[in-house]
C-alpha positions as CSV (number, residue, x, y, z in Angstrom):
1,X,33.2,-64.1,-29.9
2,X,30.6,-62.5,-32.5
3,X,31.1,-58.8,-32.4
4,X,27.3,-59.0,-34.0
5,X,25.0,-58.1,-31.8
6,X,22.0,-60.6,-31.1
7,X,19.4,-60.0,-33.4
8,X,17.0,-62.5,-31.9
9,X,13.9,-61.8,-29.9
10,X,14.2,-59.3,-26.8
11,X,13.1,-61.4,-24.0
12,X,9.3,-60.4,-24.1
13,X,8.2,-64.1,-23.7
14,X,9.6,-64.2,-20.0
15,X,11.5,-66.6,-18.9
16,X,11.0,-68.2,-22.2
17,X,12.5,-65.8,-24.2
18,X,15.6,-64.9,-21.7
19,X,16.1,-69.3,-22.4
20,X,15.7,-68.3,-26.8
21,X,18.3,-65.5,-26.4
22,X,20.6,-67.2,-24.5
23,X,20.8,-70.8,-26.3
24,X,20.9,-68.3,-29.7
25,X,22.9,-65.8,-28.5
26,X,25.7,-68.6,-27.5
27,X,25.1,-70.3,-30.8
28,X,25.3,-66.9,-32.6
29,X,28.9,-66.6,-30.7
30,X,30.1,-70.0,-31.5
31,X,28.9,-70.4,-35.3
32,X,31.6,-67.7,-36.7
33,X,31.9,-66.0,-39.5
34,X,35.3,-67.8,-40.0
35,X,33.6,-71.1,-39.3
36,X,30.4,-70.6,-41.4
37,X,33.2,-69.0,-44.4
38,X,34.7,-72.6,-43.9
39,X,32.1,-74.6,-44.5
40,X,30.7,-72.5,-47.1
41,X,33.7,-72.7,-49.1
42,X,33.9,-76.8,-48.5
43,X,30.5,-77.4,-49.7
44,X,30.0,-75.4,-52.5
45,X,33.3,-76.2,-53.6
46,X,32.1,-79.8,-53.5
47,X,29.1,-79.3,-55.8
48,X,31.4,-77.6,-58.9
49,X,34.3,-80.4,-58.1
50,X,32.5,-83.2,-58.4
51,X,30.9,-81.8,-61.7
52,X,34.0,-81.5,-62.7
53,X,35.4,-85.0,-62.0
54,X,32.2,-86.4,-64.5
55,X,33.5,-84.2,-66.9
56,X,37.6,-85.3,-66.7
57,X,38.8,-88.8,-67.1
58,X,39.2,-90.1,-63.3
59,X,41.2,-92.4,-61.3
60,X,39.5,-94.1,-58.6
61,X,41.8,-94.7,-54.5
62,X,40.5,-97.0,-52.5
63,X,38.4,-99.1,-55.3
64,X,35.8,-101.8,-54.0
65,X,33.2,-104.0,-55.3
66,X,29.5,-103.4,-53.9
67,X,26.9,-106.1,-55.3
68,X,23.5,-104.7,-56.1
69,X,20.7,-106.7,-57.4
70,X,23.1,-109.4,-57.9
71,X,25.6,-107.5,-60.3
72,X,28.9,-106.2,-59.5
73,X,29.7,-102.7,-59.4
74,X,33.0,-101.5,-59.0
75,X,33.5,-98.3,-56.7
76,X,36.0,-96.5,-55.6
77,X,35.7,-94.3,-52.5
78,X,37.6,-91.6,-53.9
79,X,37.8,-90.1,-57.3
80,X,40.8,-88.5,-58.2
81,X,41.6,-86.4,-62.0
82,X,43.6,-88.7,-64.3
83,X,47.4,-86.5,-65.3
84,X,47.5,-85.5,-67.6
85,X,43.6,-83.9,-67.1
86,X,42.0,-85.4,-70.2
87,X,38.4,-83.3,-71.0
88,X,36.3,-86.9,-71.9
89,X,34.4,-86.8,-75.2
90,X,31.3,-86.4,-74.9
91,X,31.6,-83.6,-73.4
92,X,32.7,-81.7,-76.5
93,X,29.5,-83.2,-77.7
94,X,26.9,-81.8,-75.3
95,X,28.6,-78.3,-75.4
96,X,28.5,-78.2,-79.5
97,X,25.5,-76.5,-81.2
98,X,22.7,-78.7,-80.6
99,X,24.0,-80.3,-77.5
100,X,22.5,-80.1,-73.8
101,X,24.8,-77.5,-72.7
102,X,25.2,-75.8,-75.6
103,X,26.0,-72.0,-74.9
104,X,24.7,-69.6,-78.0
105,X,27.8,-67.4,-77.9
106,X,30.6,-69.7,-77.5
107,X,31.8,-72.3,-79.1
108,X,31.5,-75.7,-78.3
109,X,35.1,-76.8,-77.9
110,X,35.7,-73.4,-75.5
111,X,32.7,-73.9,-73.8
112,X,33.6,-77.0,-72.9
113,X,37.4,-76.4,-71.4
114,X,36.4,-73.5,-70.0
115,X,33.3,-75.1,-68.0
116,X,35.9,-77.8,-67.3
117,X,38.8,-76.1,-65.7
118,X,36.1,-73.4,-64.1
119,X,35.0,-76.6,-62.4
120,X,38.2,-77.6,-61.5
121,X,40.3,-74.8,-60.3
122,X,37.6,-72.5,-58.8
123,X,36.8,-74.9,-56.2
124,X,40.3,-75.7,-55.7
125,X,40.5,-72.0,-55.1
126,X,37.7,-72.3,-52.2
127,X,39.0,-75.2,-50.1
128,X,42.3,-73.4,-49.8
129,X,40.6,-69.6,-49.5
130,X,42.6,-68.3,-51.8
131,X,41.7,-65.5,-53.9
132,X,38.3,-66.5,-52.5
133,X,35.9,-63.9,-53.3
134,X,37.2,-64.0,-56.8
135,X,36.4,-67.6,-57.1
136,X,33.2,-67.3,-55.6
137,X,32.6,-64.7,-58.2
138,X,33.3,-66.7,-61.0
139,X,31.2,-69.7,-59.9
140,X,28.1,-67.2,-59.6
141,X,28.9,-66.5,-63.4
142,X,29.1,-69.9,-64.2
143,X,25.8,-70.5,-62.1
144,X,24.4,-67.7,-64.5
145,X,25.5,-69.1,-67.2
146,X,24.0,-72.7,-66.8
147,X,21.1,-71.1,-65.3
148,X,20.2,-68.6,-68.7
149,X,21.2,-71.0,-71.3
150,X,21.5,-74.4,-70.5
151,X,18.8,-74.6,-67.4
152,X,16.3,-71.8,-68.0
153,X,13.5,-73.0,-65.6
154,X,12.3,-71.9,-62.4
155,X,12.8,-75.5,-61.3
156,X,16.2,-75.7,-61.9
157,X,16.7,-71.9,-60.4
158,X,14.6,-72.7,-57.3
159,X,16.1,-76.8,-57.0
160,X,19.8,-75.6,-57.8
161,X,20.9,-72.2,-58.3
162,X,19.3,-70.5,-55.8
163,X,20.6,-72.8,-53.4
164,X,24.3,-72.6,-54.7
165,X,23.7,-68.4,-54.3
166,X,23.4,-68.7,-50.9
167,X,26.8,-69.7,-50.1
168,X,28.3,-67.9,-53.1
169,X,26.8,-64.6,-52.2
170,X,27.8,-64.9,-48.6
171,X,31.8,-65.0,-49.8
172,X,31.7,-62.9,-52.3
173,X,30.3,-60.6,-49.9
174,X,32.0,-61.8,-46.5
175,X,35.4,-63.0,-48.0
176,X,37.3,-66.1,-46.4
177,X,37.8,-65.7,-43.1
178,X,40.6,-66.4,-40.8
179,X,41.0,-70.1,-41.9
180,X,42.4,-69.6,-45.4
181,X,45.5,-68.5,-47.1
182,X,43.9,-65.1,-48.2
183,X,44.0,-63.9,-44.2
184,X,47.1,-65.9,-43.5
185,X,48.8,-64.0,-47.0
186,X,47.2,-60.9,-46.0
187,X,48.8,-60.9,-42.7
188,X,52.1,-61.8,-43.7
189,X,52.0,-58.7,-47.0
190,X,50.9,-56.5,-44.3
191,X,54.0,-56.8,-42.6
């Protein structure tokens, strides 16, 4: 149970109100912290891995054909790195000076393994809550990062960013919850 207490509206409505604090206030109780940490971890993680699998060479599980507009495309319903994790070309290109993610104080070549292997362990990192808080941190870097040099809009802030802060800031600031290896490794150092 939340030991948060209800922060909705006091039943001032009447019987209207009593019926808002009680479907909240059991919602409040049900949606944990360790359940919204959880998901928070799963989808944000999701945004930086899947950047990352454009960025590595890939093997596809599962591969199908889907025909659109009469040509064949060939799918695959799961994307997996290629071993060894080979950083494709032309990404090198687009972090070297006068590429689209080109970062003014690094140079290309780092930029682009460490963008790369930010993207891939971080999230990594997430799904299993480990050292959580200290991956979370380093995504909101990154996040910087692309926002300041590569991205500097408000569109891209308010369509992106901001929207990857939310979850972000919340573990950073929350941690991982019970269903991760930082409680389960916590409780078992503690012994």
């Amino acid at each position: 149970m939340s030991t948060q207490p209800f922060d909705g509206n006091a039943p001032v409505f009447g019987a209207l109100g009593r019926l808002y604090q009680q479907v909240y206030g059991t919602a409040q109780s049900l949606i944990s912290h360790n359940l919204l940490s959880l998901f928070a971890r799963l989808a944000i993680a999701g945004v930086f891995w899947r950047s990352f699998l454009n960025k590595v060479e890939t093997n596809g599980l599962f591969d199908y054909v889907e025909v659109i507009n009469d040509f064949e495309i060939e799918r695959s319903l799961l994307k997996i790195p290629a071993f060894p994790i080979e950083i494709r070309e032309r990404v090198f290109t687009n972090f070297s000076e006068g590429g689209s993610n080109h970062i003014p104080f690094l140079p290309g070549d780092l930029a682009a393994v460490m963008a790369t292997m930010g993207e891939g362990i971080l999230p990594i990192l997430l799904v299993l809550g480990l050292l959580t808080r200290f991956a979370a941190t380093g995504l909101i870097v990154m996040a910087l990062v692309i926002q300041i040099f590569v991205f500097p809009t408000n569109a891209h802030f308010w369509g992106s960013i901001a929207l990857w802060f939310v979850p972000l800031f919340y573990l950073v600031g929350r941690g991982s919850g019970a269903l991760s290896l930082d409680y389960v490794l916590s409780r078992q150092f503690a012994r």
